[in-house]
Every structure is written in C-alpha cells, then in structure tokens.
Gaussian input, Z-matrix of N, CA and C with variables (Angstrom, degrees):
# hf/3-21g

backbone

0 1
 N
 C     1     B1
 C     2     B2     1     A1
 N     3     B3     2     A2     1     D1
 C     4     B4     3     A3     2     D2
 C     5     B5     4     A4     3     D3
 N     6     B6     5     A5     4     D4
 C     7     B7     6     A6     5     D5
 C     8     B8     7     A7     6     D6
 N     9     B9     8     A8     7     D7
 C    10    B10     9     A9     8     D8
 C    11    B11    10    A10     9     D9
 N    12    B12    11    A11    10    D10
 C    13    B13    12    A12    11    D11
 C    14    B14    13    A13    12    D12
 N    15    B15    14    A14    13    D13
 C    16    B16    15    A15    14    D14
 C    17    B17    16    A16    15    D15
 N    18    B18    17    A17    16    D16
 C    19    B19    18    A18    17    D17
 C    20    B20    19    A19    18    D18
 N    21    B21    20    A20    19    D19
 C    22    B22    21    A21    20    D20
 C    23    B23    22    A22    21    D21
 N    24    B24    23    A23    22    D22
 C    25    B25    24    A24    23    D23
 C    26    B26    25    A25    24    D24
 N    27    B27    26    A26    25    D25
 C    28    B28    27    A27    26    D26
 C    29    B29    28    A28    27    D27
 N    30    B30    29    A29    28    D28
 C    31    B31    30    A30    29    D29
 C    32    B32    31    A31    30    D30
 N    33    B33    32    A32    31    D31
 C    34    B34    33    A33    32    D32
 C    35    B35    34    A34    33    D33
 N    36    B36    35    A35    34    D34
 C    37    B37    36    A36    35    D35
 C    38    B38    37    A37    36    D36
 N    39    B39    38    A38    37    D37
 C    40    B40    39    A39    38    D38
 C    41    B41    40    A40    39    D39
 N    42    B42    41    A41    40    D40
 C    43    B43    42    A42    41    D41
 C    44    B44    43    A43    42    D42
 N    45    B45    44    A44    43    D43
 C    46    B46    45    A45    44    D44
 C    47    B47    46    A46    45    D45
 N    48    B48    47    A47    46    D46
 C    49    B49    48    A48    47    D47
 C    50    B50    49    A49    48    D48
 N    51    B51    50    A50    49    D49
 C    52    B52    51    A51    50    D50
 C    53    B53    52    A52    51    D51
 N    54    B54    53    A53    52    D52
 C    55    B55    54    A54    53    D53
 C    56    B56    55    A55    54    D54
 N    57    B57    56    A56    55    D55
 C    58    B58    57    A57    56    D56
 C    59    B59    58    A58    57    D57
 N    60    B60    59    A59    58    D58
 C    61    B61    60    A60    59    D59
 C    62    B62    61    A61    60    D60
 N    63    B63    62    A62    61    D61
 C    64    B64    63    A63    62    D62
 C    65    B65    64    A64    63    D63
 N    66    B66    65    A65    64    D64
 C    67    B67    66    A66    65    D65
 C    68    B68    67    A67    66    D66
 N    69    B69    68    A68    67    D67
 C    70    B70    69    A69    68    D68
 C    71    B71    70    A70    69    D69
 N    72    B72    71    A71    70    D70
 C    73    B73    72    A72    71    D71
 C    74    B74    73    A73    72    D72
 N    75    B75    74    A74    73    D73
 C    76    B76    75    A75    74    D74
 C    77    B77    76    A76    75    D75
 N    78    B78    77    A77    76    D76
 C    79    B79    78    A78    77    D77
 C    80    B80    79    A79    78    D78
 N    81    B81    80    A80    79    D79
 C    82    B82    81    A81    80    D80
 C    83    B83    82    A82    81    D81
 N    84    B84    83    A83    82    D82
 C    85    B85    84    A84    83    D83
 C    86    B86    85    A85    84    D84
 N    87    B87    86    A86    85    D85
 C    88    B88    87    A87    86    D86
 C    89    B89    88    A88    87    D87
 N    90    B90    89    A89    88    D88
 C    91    B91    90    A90    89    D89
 C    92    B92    91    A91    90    D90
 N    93    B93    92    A92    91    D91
 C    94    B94    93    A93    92    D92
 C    95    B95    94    A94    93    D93
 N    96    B96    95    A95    94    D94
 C    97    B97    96    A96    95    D95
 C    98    B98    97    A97    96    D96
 N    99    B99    98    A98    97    D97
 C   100   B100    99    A99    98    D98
 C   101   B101   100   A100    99    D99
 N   102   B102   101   A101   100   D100
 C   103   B103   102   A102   101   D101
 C   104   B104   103   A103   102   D102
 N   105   B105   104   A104   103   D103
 C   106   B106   105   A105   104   D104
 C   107   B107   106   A106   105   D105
 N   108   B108   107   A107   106   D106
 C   109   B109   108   A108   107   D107
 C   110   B110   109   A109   108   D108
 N   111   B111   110   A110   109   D109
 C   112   B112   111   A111   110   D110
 C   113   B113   112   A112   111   D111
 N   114   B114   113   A113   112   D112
 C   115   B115   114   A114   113   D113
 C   116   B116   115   A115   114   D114
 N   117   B117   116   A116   115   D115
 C   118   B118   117   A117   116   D116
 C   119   B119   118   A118   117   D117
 N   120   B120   119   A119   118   D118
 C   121   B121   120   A120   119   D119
 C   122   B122   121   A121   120   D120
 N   123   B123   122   A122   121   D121
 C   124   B124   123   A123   122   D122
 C   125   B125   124   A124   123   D123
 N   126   B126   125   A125   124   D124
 C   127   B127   126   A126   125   D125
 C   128   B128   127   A127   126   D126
 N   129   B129   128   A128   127   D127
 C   130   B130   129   A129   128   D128
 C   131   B131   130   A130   129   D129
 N   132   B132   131   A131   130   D130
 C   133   B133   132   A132   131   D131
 C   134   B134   133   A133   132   D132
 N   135   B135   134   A134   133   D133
 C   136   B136   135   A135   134   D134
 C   137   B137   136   A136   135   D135
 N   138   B138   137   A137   136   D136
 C   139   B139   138   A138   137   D137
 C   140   B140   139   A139   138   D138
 N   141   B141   140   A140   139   D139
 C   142   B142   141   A141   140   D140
 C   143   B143   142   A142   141   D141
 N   144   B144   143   A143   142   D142
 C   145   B145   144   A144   143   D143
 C   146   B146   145   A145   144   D144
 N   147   B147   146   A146   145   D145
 C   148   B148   147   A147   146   D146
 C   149   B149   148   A148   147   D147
 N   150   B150   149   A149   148   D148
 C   151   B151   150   A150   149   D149
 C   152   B152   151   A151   150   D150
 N   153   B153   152   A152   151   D151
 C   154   B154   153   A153   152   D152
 C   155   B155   154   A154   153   D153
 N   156   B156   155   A155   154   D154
 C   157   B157   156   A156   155   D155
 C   158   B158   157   A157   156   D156
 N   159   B159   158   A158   157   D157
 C   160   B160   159   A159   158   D158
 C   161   B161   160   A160   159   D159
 N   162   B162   161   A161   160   D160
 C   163   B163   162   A162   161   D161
 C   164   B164   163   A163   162   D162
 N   165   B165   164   A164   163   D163
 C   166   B166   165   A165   164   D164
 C   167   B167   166   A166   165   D165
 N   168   B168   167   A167   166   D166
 C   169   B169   168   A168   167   D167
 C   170   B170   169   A169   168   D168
 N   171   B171   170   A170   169   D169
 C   172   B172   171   A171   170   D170
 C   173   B173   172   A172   171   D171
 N   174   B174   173   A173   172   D172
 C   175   B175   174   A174   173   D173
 C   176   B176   175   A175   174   D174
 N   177   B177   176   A176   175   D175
 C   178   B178   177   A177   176   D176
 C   179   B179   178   A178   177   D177
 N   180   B180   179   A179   178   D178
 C   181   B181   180   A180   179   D179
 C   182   B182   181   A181   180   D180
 N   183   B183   182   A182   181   D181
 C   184   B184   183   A183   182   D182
 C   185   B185   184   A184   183   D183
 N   186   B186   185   A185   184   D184
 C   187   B187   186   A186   185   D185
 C   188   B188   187   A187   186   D186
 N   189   B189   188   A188   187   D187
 C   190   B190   189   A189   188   D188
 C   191   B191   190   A190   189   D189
 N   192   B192   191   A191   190   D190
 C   193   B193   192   A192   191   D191
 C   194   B194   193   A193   192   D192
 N   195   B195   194   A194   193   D193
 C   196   B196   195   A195   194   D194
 C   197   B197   196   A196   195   D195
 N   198   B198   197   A197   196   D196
 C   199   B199   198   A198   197   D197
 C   200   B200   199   A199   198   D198
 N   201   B201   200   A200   199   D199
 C   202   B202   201   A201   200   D200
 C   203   B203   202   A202   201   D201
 N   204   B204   203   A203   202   D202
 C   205   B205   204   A204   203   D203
 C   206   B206   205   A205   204   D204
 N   207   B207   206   A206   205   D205
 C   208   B208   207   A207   206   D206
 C   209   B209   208   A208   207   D207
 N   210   B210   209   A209   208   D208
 C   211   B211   210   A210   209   D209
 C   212   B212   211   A211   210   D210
 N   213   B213   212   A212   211   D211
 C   214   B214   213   A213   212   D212
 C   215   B215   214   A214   213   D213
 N   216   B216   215   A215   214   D214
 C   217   B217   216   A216   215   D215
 C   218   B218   217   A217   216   D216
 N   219   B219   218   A218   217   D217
 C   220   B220   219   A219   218   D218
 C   221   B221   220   A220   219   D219
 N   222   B222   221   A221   220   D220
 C   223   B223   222   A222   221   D221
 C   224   B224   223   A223   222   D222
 N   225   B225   224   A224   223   D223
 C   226   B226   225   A225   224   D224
 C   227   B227   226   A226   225   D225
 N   228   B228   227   A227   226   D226
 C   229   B229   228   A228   227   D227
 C   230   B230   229   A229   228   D228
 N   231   B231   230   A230   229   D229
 C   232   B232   231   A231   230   D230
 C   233   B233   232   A232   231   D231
 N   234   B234   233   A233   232   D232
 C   235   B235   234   A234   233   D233
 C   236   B236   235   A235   234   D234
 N   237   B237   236   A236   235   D235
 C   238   B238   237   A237   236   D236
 C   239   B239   238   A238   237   D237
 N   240   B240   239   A239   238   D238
 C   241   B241   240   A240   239   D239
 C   242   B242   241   A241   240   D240
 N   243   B243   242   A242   241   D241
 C   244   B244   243   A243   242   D242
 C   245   B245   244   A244   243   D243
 N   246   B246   245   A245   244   D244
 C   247   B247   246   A246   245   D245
 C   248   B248   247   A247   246   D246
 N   249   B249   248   A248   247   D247
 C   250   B250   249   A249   248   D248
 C   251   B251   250   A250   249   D249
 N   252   B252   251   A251   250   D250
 C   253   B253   252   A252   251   D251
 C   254   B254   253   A253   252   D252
 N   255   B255   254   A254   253   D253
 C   256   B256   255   A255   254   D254
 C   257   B257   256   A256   255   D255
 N   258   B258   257   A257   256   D256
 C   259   B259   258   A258   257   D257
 C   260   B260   259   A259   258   D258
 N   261   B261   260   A260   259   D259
 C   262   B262   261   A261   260   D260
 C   263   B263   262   A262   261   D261
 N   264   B264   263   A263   262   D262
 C   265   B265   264   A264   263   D263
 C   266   B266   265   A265   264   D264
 N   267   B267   266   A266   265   D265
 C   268   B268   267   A267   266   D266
 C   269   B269   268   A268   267   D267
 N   270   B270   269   A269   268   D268
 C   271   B271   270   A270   269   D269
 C   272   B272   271   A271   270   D270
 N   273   B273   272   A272   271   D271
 C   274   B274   273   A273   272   D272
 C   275   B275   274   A274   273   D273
 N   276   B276   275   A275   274   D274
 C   277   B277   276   A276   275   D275
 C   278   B278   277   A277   276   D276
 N   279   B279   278   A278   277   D277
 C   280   B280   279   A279   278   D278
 C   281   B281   280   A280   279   D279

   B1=1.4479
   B2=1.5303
   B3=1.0213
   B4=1.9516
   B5=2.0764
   B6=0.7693
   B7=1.7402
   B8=1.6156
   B9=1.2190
   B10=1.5659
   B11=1.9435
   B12=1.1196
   B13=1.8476
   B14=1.6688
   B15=1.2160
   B16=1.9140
   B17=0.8946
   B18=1.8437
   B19=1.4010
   B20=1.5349
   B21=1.3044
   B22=1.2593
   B23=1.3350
   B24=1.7271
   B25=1.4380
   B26=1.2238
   B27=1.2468
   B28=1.7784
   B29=1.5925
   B30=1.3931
   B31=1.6024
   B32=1.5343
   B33=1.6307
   B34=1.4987
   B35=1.3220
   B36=1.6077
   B37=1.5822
   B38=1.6360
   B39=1.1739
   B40=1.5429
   B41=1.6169
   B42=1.6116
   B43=1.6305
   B44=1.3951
   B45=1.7110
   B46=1.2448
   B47=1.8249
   B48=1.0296
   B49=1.2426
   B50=2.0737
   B51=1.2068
   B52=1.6462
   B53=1.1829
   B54=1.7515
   B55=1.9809
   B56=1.6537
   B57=1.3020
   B58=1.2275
   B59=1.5949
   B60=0.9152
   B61=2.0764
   B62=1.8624
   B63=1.1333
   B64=1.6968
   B65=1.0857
   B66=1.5306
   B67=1.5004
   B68=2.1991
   B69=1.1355
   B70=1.3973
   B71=1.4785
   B72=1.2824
   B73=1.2687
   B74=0.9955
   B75=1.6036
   B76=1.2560
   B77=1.9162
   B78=1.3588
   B79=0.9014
   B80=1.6490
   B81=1.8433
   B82=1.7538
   B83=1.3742
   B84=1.5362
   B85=1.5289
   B86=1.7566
   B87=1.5933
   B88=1.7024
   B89=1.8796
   B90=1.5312
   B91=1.5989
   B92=1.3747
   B93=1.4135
   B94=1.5091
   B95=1.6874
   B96=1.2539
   B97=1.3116
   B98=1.4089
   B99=1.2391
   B100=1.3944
   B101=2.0707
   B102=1.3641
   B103=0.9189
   B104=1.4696
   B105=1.3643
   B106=1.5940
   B107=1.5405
   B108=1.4778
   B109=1.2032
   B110=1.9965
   B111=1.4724
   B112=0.8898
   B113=1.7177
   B114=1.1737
   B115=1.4740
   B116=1.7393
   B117=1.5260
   B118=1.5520
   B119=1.5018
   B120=1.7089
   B121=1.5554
   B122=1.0226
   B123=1.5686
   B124=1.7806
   B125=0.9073
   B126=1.7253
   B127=1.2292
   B128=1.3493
   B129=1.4857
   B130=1.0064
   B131=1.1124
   B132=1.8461
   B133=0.8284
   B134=1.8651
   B135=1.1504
   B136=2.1256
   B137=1.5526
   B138=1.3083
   B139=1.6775
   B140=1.3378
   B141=1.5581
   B142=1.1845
   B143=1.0067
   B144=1.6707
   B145=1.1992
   B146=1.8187
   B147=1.4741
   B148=1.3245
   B149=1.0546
   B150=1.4248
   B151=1.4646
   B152=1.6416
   B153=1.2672
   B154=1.9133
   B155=1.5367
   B156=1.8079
   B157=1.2655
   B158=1.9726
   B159=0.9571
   B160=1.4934
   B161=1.0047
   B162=1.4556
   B163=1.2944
   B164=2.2064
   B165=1.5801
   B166=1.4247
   B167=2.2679
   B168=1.2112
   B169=1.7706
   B170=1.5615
   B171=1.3270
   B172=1.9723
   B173=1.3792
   B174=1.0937
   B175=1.4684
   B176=1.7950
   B177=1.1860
   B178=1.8807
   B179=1.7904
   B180=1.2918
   B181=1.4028
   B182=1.4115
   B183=1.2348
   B184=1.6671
   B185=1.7457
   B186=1.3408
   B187=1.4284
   B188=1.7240
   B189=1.1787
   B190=1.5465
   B191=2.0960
   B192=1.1113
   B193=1.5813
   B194=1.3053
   B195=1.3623
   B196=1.7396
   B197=1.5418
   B198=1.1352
   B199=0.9165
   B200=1.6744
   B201=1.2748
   B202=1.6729
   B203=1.5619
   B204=1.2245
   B205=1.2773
   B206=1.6945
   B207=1.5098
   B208=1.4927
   B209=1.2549
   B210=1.8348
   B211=0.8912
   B212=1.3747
   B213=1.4944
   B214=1.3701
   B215=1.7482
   B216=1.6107
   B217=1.1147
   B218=1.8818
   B219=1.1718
   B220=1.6833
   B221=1.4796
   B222=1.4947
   B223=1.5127
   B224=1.8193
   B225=1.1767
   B226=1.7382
   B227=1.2044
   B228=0.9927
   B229=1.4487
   B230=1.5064
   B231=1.6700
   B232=1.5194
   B233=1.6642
   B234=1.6912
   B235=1.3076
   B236=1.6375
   B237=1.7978
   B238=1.2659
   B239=1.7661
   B240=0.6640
   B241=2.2564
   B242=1.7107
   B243=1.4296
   B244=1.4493
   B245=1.8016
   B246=1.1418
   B247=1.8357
   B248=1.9002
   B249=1.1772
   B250=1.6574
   B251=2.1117
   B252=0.8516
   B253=1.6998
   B254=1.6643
   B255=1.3122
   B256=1.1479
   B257=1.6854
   B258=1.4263
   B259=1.0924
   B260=1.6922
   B261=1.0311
   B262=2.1471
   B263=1.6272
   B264=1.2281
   B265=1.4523
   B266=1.5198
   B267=1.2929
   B268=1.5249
   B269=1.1194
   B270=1.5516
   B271=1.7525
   B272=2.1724
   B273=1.0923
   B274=1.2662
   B275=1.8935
   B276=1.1600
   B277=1.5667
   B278=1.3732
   B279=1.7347
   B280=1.4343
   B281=1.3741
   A1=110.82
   A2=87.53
   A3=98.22
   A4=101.35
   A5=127.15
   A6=131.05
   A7=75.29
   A8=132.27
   A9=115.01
   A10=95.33
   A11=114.96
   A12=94.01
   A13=91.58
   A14=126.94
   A15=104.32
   A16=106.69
   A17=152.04
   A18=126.05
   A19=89.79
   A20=141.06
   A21=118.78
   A22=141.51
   A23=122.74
   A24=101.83
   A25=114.37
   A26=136.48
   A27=123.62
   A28=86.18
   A29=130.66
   A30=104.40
   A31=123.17
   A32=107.27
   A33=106.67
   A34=120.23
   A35=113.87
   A36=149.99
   A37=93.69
   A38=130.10
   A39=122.63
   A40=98.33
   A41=127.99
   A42=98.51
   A43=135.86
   A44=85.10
   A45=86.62
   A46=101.37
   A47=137.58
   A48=134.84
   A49=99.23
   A50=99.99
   A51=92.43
   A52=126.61
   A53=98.47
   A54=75.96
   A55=85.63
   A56=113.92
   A57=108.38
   A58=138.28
   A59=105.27
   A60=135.05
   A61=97.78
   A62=115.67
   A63=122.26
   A64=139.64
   A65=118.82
   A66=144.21
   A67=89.78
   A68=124.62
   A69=119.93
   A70=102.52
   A71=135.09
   A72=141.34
   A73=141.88
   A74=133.04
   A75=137.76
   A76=96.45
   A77=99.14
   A78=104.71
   A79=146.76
   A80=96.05
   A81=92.98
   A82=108.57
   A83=118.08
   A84=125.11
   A85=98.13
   A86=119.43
   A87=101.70
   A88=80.00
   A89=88.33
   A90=102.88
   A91=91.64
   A92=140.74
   A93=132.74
   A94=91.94
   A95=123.93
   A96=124.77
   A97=107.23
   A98=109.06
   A99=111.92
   A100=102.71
   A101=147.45
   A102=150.09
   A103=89.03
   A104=130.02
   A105=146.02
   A106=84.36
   A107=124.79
   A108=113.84
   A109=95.21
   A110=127.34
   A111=116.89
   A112=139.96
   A113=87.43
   A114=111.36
   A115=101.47
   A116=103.15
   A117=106.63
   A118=118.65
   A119=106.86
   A120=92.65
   A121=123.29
   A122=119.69
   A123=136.04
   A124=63.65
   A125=147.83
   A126=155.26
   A127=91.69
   A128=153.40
   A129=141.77
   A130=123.35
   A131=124.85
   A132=132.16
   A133=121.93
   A134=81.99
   A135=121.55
   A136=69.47
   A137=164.05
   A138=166.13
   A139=89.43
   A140=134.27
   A141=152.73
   A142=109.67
   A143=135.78
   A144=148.91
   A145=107.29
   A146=96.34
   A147=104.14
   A148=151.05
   A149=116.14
   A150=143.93
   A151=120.12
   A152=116.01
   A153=98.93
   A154=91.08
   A155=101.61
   A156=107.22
   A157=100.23
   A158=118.44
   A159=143.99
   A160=137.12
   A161=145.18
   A162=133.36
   A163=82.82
   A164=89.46
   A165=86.04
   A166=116.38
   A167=105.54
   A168=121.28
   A169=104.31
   A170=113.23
   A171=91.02
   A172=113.11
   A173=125.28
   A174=112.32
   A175=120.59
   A176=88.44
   A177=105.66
   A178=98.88
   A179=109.03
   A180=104.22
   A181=103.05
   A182=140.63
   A183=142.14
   A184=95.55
   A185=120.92
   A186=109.90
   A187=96.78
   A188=98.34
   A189=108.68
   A190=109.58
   A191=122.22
   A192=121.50
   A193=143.95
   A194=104.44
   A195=106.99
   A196=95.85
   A197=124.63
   A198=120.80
   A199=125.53
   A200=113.26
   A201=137.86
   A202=109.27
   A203=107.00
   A204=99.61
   A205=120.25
   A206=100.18
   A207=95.15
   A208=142.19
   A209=105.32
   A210=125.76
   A211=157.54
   A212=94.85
   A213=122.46
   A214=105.06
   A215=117.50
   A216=140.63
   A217=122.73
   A218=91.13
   A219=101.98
   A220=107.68
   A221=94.24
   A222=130.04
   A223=114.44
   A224=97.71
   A225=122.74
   A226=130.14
   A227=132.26
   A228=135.25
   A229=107.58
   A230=113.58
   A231=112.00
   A232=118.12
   A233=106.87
   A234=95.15
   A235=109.45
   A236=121.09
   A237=121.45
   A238=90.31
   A239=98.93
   A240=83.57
   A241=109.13
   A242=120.13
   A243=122.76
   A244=115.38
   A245=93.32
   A246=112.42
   A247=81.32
   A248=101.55
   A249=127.41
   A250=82.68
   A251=140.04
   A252=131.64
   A253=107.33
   A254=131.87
   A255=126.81
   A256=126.86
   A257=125.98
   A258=128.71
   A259=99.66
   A260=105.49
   A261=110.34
   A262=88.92
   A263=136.22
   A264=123.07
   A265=109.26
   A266=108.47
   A267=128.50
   A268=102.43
   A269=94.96
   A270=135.30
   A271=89.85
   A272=133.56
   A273=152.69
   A274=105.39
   A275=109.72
   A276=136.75
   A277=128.77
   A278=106.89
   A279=102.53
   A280=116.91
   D1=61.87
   D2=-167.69
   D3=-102.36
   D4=9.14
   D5=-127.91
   D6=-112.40
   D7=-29.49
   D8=-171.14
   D9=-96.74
   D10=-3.67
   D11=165.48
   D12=-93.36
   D13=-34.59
   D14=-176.90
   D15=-81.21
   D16=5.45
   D17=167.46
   D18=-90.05
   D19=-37.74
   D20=158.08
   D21=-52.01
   D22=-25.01
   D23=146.57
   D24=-69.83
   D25=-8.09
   D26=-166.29
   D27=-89.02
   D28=-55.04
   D29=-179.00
   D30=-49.62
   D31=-44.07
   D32=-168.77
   D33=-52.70
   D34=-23.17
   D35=-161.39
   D36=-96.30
   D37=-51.42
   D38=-170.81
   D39=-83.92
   D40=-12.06
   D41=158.99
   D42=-80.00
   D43=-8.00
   D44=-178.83
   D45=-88.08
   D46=-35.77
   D47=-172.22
   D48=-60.09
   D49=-49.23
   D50=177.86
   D51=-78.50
   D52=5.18
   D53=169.53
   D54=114.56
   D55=-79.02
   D56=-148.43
   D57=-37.94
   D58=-14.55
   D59=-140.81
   D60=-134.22
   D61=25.25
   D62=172.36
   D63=-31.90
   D64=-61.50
   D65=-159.07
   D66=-63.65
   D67=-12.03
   D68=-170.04
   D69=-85.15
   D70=-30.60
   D71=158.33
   D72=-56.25
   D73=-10.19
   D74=127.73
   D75=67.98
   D76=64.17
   D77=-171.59
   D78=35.64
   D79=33.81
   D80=172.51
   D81=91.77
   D82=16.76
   D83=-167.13
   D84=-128.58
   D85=-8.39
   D86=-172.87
   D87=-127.44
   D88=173.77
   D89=-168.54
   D90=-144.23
   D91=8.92
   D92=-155.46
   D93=-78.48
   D94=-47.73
   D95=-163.79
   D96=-52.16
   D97=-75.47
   D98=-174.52
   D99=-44.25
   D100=-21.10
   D101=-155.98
   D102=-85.50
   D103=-48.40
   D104=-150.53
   D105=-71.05
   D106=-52.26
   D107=-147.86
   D108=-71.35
   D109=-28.45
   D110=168.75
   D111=-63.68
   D112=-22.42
   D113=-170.77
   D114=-80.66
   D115=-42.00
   D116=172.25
   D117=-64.46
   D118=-29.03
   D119=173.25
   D120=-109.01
   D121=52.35
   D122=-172.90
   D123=-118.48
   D124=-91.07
   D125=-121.08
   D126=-72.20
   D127=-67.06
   D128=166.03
   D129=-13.89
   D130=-54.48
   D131=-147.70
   D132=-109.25
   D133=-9.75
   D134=174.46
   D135=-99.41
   D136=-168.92
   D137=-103.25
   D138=-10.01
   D139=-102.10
   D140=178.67
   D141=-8.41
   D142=-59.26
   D143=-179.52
   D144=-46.52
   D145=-62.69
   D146=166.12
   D147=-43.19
   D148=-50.65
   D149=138.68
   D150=-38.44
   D151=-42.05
   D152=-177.68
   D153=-137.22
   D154=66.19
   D155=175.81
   D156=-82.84
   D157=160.66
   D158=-39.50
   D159=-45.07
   D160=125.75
   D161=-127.84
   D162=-159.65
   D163=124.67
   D164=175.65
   D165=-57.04
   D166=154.44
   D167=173.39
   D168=-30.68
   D169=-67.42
   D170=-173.11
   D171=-75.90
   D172=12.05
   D173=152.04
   D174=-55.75
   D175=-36.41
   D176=-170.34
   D177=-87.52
   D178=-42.88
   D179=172.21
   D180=-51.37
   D181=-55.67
   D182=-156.41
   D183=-79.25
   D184=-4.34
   D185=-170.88
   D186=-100.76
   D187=-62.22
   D188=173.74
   D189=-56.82
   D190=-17.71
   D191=136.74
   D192=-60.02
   D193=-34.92
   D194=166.86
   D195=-81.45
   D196=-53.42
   D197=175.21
   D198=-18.93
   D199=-75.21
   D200=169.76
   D201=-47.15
   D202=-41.07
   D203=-177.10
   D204=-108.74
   D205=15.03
   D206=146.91
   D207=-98.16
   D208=0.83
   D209=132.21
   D210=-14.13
   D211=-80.70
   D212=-172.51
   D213=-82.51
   D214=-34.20
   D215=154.11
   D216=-41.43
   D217=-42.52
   D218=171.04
   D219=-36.93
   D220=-68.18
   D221=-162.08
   D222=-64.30
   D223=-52.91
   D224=-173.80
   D225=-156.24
   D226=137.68
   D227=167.95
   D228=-127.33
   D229=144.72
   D230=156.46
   D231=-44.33
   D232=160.72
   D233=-174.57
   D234=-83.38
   D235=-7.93
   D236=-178.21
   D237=-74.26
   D238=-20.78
   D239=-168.54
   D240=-101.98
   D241=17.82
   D242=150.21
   D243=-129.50
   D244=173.61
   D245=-129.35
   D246=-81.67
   D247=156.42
   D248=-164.07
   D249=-77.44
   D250=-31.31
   D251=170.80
   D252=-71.50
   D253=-51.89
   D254=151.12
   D255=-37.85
   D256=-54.31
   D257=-163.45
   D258=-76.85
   D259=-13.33
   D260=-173.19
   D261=-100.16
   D262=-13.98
   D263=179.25
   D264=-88.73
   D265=-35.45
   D266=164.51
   D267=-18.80
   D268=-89.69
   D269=-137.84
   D270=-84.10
   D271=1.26
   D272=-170.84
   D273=-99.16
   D274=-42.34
   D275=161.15
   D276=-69.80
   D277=-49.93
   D278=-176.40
   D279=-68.94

C-alpha cells in the first residue's frame, strides 16, 4: 500500500512537466524532476502489480521500465521528451 507516496511523486513530477513548479530548473541545467515523476509511477505500478498478483511477465517488464528510466531521466532526457517551457529556457542559456 505504497501507491499514495508514488501518485505524489507523479504530481510533484507533472508540475514540473506543465510548467507550473519552475524555480527547480535552474535554468534548463537539472532533469531530477521530470525523473521523480517516473520513479512515482514504477511505484504506482510495483503497488498494482502487487495487489492483483498473478499478473502475466510484461507487466514486470513495464515496471522494471519505469523503473530504468527514472533513472536515466533524473540525469537527462532528449530534448523531444521535455516540455516546450523547458526547451525555451535551454535554448535562452545556450
């Protein structure tokens, strides 16, 4: 019953994807936010798993995927897979 701390990283993570939640971006140089929102919906999704276990193999593949890529997301993302307010703070810097 872990599923109500990852829809709270998935909100803290979707202000940052909409814009709303800014000042954490430091001008177009950190990526952690957008990472949280992934990491919150592994945890979502590792709950679920749990809950109506037995659950066919790519269920766990797609868990151990959010997973990985909230990761890698922390760190970096392509510039097509962050939000058009990010990519103008960027390109405002370079």
């Amino acid at each position: 019953m872990i599923w109500p701390i990852g829809a709270m990283l998935m909100i803290v993570g979707l202000f940052g994807y909409a814009g709303i939640w800014r000042n954490w971006s430091r001008d177009g140089f950190y990526y952690y936010v957008f990472g949280v929102f992934w990491f919150g919906l592994s945890v979502v999704v590792t709950d679920v798993q749990t809950l109506l276990a037995p659950l066919p193999i790519w269920f766990l593949n797609l868990t151990t995927f959010f997973f990985f890529a909230s990761i890698v997301t922390a760190f970096y993302l392509p510039p097509c897979l962050t939000p058009r307010w990010f990519r103008a703070m960027r390109r405002t810097w370079e």
